[in-house]
C-alpha positions in Angstrom: 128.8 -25.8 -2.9 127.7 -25.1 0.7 129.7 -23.0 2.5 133.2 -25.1 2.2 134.2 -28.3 2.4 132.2 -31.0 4.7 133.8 -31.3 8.1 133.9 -34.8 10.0 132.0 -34.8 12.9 134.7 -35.5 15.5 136.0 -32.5 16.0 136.9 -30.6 19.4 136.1 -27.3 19.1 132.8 -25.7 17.9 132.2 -25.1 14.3 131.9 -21.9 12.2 129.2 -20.1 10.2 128.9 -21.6 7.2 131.2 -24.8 7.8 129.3 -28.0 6.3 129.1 -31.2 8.5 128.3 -34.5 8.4 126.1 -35.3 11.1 123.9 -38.2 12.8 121.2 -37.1 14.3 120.0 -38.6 18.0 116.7 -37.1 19.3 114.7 -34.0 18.9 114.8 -30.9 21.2 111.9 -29.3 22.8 111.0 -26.7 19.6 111.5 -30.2 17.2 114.9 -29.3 16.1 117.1 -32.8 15.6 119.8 -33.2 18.5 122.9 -34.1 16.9 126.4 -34.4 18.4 130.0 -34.2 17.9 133.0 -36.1 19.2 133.0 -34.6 22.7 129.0 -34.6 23.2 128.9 -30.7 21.3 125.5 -30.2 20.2 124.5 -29.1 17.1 120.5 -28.6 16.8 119.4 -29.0 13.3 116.1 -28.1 11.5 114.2 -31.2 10.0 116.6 -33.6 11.3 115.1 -36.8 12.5 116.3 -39.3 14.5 118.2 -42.0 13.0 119.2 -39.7 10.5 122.4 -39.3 8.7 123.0 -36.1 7.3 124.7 -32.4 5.5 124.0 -29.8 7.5 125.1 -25.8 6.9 125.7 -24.0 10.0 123.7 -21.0 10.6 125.2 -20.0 14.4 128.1 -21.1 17.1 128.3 -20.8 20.9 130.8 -22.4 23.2 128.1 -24.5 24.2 126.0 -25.2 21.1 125.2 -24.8 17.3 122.4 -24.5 15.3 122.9 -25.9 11.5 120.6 -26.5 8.4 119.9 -29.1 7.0 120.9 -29.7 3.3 120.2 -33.3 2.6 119.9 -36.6 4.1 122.7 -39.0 3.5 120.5 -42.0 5.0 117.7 -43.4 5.7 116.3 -42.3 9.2 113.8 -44.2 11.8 110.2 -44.3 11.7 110.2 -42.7 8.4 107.1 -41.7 6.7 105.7 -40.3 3.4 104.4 -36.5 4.0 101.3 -36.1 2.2 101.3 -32.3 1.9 102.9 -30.3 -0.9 103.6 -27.5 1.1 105.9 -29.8 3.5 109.4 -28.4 3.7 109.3 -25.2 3.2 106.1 -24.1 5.4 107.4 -24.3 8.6 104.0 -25.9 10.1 104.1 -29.7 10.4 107.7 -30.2 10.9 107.2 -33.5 11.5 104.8 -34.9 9.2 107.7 -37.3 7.5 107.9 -39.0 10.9 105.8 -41.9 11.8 102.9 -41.0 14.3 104.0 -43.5 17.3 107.8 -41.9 16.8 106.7 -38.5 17.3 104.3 -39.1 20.3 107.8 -41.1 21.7 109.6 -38.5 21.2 107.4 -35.7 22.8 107.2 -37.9 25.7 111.1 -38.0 25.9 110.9 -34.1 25.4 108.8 -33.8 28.6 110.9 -36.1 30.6 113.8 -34.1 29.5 112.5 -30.9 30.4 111.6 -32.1 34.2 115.0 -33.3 34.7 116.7 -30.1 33.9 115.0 -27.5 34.2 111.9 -28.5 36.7 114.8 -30.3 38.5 112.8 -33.3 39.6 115.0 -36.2 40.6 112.7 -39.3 40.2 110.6 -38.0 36.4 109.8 -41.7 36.5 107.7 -41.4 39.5 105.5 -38.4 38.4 105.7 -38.9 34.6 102.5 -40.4 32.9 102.1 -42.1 29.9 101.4 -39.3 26.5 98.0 -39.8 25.4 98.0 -40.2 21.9 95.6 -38.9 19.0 93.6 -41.4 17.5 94.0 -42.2 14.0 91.1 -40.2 12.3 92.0 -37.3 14.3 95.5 -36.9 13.4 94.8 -34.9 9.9 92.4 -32.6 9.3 91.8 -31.5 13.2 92.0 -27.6 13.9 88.8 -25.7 14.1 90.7 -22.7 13.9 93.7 -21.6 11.3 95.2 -18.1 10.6 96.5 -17.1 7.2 98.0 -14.2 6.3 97.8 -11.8 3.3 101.4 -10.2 2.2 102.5 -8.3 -1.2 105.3 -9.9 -0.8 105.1 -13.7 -2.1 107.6 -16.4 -0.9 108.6 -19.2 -3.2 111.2 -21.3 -2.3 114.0 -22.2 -4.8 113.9 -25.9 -3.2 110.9 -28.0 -2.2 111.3 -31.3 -0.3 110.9 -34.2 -2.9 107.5 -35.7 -2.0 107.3 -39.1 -1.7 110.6 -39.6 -0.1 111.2 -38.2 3.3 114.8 -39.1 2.6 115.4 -37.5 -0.4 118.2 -35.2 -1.1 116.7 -32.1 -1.1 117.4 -28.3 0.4 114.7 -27.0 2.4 116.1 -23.7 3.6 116.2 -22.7 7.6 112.5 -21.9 7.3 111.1 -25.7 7.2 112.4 -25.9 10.6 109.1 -23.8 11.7 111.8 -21.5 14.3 111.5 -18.1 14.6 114.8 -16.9 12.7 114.8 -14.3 10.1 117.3 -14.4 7.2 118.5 -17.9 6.5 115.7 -18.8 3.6 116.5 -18.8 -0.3 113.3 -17.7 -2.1 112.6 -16.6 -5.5 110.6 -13.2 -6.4 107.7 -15.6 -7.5 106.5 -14.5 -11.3 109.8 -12.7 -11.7 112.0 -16.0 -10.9 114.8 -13.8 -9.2 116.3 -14.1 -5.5 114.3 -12.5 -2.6 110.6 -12.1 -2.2 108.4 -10.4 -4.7 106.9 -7.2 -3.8 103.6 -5.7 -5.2 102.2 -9.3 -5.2 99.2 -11.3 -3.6 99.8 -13.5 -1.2 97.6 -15.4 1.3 99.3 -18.1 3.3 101.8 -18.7 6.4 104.4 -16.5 6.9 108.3 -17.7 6.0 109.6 -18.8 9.1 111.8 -15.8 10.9 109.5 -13.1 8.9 106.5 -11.0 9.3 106.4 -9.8 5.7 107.1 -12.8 3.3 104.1 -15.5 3.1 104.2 -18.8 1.2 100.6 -19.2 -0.6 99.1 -22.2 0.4 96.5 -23.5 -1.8 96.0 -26.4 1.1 96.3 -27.0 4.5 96.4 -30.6 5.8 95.6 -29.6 9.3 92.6 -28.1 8.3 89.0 -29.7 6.7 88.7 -29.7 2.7 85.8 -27.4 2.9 88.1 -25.0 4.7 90.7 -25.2 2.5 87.9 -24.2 -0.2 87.1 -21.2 1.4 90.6 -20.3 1.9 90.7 -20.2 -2.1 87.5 -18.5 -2.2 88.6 -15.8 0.1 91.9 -14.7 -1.8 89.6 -15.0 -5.1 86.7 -12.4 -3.9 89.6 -10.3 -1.9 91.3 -9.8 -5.9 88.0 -9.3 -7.3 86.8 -7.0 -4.9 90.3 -5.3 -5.4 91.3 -5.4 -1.6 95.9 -4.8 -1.2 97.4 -6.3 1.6 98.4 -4.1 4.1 102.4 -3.1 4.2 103.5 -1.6 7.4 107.1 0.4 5.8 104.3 2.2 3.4 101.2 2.1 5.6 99.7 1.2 2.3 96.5 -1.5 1.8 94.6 -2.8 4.1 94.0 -6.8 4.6 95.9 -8.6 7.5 94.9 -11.9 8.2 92.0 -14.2 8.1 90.7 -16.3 10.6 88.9 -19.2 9.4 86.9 -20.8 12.2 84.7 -23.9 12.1 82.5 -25.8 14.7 82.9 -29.5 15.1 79.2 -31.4 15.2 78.7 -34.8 16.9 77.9 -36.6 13.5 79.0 -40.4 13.0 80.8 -39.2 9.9 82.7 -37.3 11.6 84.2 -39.6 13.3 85.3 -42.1 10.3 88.7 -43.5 10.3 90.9 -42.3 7.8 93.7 -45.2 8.4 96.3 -45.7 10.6 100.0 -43.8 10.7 100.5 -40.3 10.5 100.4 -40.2 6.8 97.9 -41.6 4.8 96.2 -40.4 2.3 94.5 -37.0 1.8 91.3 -38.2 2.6 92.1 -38.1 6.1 91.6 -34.4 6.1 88.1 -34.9 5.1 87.4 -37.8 7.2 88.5 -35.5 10.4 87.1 -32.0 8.6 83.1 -32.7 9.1 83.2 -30.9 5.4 79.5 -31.4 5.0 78.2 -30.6 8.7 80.4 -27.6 9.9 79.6 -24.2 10.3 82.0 -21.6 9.5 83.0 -18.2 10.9 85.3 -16.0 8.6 87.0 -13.1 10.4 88.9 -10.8 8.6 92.0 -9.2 10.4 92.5 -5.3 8.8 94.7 -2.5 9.4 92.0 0.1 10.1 88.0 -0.3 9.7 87.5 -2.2 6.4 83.3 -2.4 6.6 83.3 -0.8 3.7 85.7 -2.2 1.4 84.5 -5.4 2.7 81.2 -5.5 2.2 80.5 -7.3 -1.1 83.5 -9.8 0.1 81.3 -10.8 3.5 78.2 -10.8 1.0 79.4 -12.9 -1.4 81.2 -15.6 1.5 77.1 -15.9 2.9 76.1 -16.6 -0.6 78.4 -18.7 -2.3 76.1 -20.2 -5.2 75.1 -16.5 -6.0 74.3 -16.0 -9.7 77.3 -14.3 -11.6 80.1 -16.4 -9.2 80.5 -19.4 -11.1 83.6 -18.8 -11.7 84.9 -19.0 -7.9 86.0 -22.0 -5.8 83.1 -23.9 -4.5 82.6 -23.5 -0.6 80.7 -24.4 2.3 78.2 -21.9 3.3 79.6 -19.2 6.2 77.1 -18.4 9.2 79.1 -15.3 10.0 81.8 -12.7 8.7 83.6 -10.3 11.0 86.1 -7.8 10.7 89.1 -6.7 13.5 90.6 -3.4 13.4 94.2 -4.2 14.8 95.6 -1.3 17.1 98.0 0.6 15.6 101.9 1.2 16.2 102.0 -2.9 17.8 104.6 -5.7 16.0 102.8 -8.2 14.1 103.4 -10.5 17.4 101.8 -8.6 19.6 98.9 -7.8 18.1 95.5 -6.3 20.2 92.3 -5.5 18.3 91.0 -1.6 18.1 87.4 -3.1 17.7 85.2 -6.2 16.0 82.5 -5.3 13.8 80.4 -8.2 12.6 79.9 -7.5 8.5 77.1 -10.4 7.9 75.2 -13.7 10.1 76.4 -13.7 13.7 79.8 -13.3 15.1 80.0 -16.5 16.8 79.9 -20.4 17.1 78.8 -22.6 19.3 80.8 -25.5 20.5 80.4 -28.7 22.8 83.2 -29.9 24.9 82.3 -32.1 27.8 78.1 -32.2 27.4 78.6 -28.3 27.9 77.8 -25.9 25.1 80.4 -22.9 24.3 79.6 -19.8 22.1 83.2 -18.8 21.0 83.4 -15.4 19.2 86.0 -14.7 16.5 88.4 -13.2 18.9 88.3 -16.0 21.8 90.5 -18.5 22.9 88.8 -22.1 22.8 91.1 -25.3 22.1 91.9 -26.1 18.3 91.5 -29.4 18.8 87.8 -30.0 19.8 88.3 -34.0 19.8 90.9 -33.8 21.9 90.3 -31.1 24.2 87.4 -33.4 25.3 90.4 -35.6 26.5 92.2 -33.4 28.4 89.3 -31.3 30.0 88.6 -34.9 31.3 91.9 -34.9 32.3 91.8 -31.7 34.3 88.5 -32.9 35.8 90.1 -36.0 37.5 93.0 -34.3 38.2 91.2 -31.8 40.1 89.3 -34.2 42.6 87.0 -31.2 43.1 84.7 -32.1 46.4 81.7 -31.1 47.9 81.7 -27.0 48.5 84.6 -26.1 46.9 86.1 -23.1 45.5 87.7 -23.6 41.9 89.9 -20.8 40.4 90.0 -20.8 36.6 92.9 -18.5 35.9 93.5 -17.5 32.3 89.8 -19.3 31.9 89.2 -18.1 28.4 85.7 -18.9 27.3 85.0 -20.6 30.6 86.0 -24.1 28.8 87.8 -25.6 31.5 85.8 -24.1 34.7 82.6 -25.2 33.1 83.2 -28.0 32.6 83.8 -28.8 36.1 81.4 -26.3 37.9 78.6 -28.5 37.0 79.8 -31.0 39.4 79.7 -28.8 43.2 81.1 -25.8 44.9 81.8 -22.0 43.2 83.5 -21.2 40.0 85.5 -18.2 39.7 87.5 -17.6 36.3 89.4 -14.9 35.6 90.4 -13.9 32.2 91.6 -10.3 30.4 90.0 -10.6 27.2 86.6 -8.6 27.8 84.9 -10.2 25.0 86.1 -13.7 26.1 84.8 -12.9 29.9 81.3 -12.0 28.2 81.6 -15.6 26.4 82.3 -17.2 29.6 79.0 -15.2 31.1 76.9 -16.0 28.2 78.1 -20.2 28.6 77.5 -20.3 31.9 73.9 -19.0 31.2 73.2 -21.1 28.5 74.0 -24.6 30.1 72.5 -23.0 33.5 75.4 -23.0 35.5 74.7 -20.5 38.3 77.8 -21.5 40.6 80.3 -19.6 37.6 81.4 -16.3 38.3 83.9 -14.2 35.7 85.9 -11.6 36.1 88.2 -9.5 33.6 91.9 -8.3 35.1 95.0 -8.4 33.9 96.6 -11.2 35.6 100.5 -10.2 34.6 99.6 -7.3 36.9 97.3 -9.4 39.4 94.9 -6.8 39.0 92.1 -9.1 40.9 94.4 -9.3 44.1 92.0 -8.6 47.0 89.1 -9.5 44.8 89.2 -13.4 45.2 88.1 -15.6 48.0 90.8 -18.2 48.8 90.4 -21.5 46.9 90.4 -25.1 47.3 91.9 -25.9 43.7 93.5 -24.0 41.2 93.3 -24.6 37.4 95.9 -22.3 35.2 95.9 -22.2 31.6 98.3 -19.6 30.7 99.7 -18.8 27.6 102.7 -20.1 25.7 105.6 -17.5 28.0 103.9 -18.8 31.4 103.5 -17.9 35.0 104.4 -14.3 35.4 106.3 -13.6 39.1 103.2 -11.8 40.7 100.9 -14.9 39.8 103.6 -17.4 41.4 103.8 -15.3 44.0 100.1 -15.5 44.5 99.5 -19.1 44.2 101.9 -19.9 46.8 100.2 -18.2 49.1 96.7 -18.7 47.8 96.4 -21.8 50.8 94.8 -24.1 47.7 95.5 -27.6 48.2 96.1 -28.1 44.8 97.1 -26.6 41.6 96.4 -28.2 38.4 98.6 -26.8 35.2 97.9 -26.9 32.0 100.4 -26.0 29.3 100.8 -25.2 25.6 104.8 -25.1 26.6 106.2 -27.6 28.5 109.8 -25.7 29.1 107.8 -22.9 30.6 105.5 -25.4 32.6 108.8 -26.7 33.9 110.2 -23.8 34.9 107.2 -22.6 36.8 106.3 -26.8 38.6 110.3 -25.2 40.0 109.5 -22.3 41.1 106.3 -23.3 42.3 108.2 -26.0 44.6 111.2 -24.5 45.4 112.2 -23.7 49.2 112.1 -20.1 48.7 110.4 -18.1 46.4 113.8 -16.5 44.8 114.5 -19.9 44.1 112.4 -19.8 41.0 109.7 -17.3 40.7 112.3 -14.9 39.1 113.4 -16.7 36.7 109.5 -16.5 35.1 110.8 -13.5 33.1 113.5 -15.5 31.5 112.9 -17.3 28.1 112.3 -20.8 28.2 115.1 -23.4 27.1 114.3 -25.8 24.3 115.0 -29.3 26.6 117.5 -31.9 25.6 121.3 -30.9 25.5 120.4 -27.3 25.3 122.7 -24.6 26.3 120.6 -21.8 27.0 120.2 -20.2 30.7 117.5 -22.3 32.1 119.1 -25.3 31.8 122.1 -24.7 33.8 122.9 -24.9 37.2 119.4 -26.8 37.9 119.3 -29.3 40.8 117.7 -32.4 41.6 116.1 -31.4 44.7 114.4 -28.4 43.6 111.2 -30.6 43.9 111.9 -31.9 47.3 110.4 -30.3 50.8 110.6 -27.0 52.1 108.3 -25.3 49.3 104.4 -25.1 49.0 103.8 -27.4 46.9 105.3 -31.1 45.5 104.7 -32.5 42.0 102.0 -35.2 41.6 101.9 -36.2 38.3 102.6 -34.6 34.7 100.8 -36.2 31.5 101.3 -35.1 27.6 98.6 -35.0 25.6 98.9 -34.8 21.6 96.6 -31.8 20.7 98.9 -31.1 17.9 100.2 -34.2 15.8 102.5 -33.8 13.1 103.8 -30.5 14.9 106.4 -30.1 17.5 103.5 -29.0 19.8 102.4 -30.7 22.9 99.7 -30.0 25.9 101.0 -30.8 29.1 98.7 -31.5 32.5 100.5 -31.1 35.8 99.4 -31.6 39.3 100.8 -30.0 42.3 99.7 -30.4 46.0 100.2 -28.5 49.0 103.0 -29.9 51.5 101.2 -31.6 54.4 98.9 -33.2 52.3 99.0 -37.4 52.4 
């Protein structure tokens, strides 16, 4: 059946490849795999498994320390259970936890943080620094990104097993891809119209990529994390991109020429916006709408390409500004588009690390304008700004207390982005000085600080992995950083230890990063941690990986620059594994 006969789970040494076990699962890991344990206390992490959970799992991999396994089925009912509302749940590696009430999964990122500041920050009281998660409210927990990228493939992913909706603890096998990690080979899929095994090739996909590939895409026909009128326009674009004739692009031939698709939208201060859609983390579908502002949004498409695609996509961006155009009837009905923009991607880069040749605006303007905070934010296609505009309001006004700016001081807005953050506090007193390495994100920054007359904001582009700006800054009172997803590099540790700010205020997409850095950042020496900023992060509870070992409890005592304040979770992201994190470190010598 799968991969043997099932093995009991008290068992001594660790299992093999393919060896099927029974399993309880306990908690979930940083990364929202299920923490599940044999007789001994061996880990195995599993994909999808919740806690409370009995279940099958397959194992995919075995180290002395840990395992990882897939799950095949659940065996019984687990905690907090709750009815997914999205067809695509499963397979799409997105909201992995969707089928898990909303009070449950904000519980359990909050025991993800405390985990990760025990071992790896190696703080010895996480009591006395950790605040309460700040929750999403119920409206806002569907239907809430602003921003969502699909991709276009030729070759179409369709999974031979879909989770049974309707019952989150149905038997069911989802394949290693509805765990949403980052492994490549563990899926079943079918060839799509051809019903065989593998992908298809030669197809038309538009969608998320199969979790662990850059080539194979499950179409989505709808996104819960997104508004209904997006979702429209997502059908609209694949339908004009087949009419128009457009081929994805396929990097082994070099063949086609459609990437991605950005679909952006703005979020307006209506009263209907703001309409509860009912309570729980599932509901009903019309919480996508009630949280989507369908009929006040604007929206800004941008088309990612493998080389300059003006031409070929020309009628596509005239047709998206249009869409009641005589002669279209036959297309999904969608919300009008201010702007359509095209990215060249650089050539010869991985999928992952992808940097834009140029960005040509096709039709309207290539922008939007947000407000976070009372401050107004033009955002270009390209720029980093917050997904969640609701709740980055939150945890701006997080920062901003956090902070405790005074009279005449200088803020440093590291990885600033758009200027969101710094702006949003330069109003208040002192000088502003962000620094970002996105050119066209710098110029948004200028243009914000213009446009709300903020004259105390200055920008400056560098490349702050190679602390380009060193020389260039005048020493600050406070630092903000907002870094991405792998962290603090060394050279930026290095930097802020020195810096003489009295405080440092950290905002994370990744708390296991944020961890290891609130370590390094506190440690006695700088060896004692700003190293290990090169290493990958660990995934929190039980883990075996590098960061977690060998971690003491008095990494975050005296002898280093700084000491931990306070660290708060805030839920930018339900039904995802995703988490923000706000930590506050202040100078030693400080009361």
């Amino acid at each position: 059946m799968h991969g043997g006969p099932c093995k009991p789970a008290h068992r001594h040494k660790p299992p093999q490849p393919g060896e099927t076990l029974e399993l309880t699962c306990s908690d979930l890991a940083f990364g929202g795999e299920g923490i599940c344990r044999l007789e001994g206390g061996f880990v195995v992490f599993v994909d999808r498994a919740l806690p409370g959970e009995r279940l099958l799992a397959q194992v995919l991999q075995s180290k002395r320390s840990f395992a990882r396994a897939s799950k095949l089925r659940s065996l019984a009912p687990y905690d907090d259970a709750a009815e997914p509302v999205c067809e695509h749940f499963g397979p799409c590696g997105g909201c992995t936890l969707q089928s898990l009430a909303y009070d449950a999964q904000l519980a359990a990122k909050q025991r993800q943080v405390a985990d990760l500041l025990s071992r790896t920050a190696g703080v010895a009281d996480v009591a006395a620094v950790l605040r309460p998660a700040v929750g999403c409210p119920p409206a806002e927990r569907l239907g809430y990104r602003n921003k969502m990228e699909f991709s276009f493939s030729s070759r179409v992913w369709q999974p031979v097993h879909k989770e049974e909706k309707g019952s989150p603890n149905s038997s069911s096998t989802r394949g290693a891809g509805s765990s949403g990690s980052r492994r490549g080979g563990e899926q079943r899929s079918s060839a799509g119209p051809r019903g065989g095994g593998g992908s298809a090739s030669g197809g038309f996909a538009l969608g998320l990529h199969r979790p662990g590939s850059t080539a194979e895409v499950l179409p989505v026909s709808r996104c819960h994390l997104q508004s209904d009128a997006a979702n429209a326009l997502l059908q609209r674009i694949l339908a004009l991109c087949r009419q128009a004739g457009l081929r994805p692009f396929d990097p082994h031939t070099g063949q086609g020429l459609l990437q991605d698709v950005v679909i952006r939208r703005d979020t307006p201060n209506t009263p209907s916006r703001l309409a509860s859609s009912g309570s729980g983390s599932g509901g009903s579908g019309s919480g996508s709408a009630a949280a989507g502002g369908a009929e006040e949004a604007a929206y800004l498409i941008n088309f990612v390409t493998a080389r300059d695609g003006r031409q070929a996509l020309a009628p596509v961006a005239a047709a998206l500004m249009q869409p009641g155009q005589p002669g279209q009837a036959a297309l999904p009905p969608a919300p009008a588009v201010v702007g359509v923009v095209n990215s060249v991607s650089q050539r010869g880069r991985p999928a992952g690390e992808r940097r834009l040749a140029a960005e040509h605006v096709l039709a309207g303007r290539g922008s939007l304008t947000e407000t976070l905070c009372g401050v107004e934010f033009e955002v270009s296609a390209n720029s980093f700004f917050q997904t969640n505009t609701r709740q980055a309001e939150v945890l701006y006004r997080l920062v901003g207390e956090a902070a405790g700016l005074r009279p005449g001081d200088t803020l440093l807005d590291l990885y600033c982005g758009t200027g969101s953050i710094g702006l949003t506090l330069a109003h208040a007193r002192g000088q502003l000085y962000g620094v970002e390495v996105n050119p066209a994100a710098v110029r948004d920054a200028q243009r914000n600080a213009a446009r709300n007359g903020i004259g105390n904001a200055t920008f400056l582009q560098g490349d702050l992995q190679k602390l380009q700006l060193a020389g260039r800054l005048p020493r600050p009172d406070v630092v903000v950083v907002d870094p991405a997803r792998p962290g603090l590099p060394p050279l930026v540790i290095e930097y802020l230890r020195g810096c003489g700010a009295r405080r440092v205020v950290y905002v994370s997409c990744n708390a296991a990063t944020q961890a290891r850095d609130i370590r390094a950042l506190c440690s006695a020496s700088e060896s004692g941690g700003a190293g290990g900023a090169e290493r990958s992060s660990g995934r929190g509870t039980g883990d075996g990986d590098a960061t977690e070992r060998g971690v003491s409890s008095s990494a975050t005592g005296s002898g280093g620059p700084f000491r931990l304040v306070s660290v708060q979770a805030v839920d930018l992201y339900p039904q995802t594994h995703h988490v923000e994190t706000v930590a506050v470190l202040d100078a030693l010598g400080l009361p």
